[in-house]
N, C-alpha and C positions, 0 to 999 in steps of 0.2 A: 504494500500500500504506500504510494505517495504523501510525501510530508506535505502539508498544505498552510499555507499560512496565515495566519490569526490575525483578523484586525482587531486592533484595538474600539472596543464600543465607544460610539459617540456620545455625546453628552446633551441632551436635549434639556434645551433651558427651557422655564415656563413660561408662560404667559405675562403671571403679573410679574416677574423680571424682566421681561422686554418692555414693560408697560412702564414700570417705572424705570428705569435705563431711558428710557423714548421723553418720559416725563422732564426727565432731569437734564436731557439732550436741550427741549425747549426752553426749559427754565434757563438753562445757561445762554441760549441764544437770545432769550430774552432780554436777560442782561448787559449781556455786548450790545445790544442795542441801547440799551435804555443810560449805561453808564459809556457808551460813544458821544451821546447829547451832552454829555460830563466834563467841562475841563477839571482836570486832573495836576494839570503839569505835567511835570517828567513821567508821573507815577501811572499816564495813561498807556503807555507800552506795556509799561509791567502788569498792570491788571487786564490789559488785551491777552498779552501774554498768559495768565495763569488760566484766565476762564478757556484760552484755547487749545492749553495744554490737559487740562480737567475733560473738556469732549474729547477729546482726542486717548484719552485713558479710558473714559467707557467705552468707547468704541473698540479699541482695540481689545478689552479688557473679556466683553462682554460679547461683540455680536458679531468679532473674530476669535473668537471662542480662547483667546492666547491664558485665559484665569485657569483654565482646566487641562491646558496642555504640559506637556513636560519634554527634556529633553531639546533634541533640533530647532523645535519651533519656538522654543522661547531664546534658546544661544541666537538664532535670527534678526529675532526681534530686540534682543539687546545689541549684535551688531550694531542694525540700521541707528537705536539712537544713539550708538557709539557716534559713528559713522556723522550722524546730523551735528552732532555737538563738536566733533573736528572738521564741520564746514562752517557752524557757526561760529567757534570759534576765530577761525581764520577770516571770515567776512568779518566780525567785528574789530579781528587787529586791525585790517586796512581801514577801516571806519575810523577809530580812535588814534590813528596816527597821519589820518592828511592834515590835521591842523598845523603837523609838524613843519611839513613842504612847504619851503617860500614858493610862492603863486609867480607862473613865468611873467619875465619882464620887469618886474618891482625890484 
């Protein structure tokens, strides 16, 4: 008899867990809207920032299943925001240091 290989069982989420994931999708999108009307100052990036990094973790978390996986899929998914954090970073060196460069001609 042939070996046959075993999937691993999926994990089927419920309903009212997609319902409130969905819930709190809006609410946050709510918010960027509502605190975009907002001056802020400086501290408007960084609260763009966290509410878009907050959906972007239910999502990933929840309705790409990465909360109940193990393994490959999650060493992945820590590359990529390996990955994103060594291109942010590097965009913000060249951001924080054109102040430095005399402007041509002056």
């Amino acid at each position: 008899m042939a070996h046959r290989a075993t999937a691993t069982p999926e994990r089927i989420v419920g309903t009212t867990t997609n319902v409130i994931v969905c819930a709190a999708l809006l609410v946050l999108t709510l918010a960027t809207t509502l605190i975009g009307r907002i001056d802020l100052g400086p501290w408007n990036l960084v609260v763009a920032l966290a509410i878009a990094t907050g959906k972007a973790l239910l999502i990933v978390l929840y309705f790409m299943h990465l909360r109940w996986t193990v393994g490959v899929s999650r060493a992945v998914a820590l590359a990529a925001v390996l990955w994103l954090g060594i291109l942010l970073a590097g965009s913000m060196d060249d951001y924080l240091t054109r102040a430095w460069l005399p402007l041509p001609g002056k």
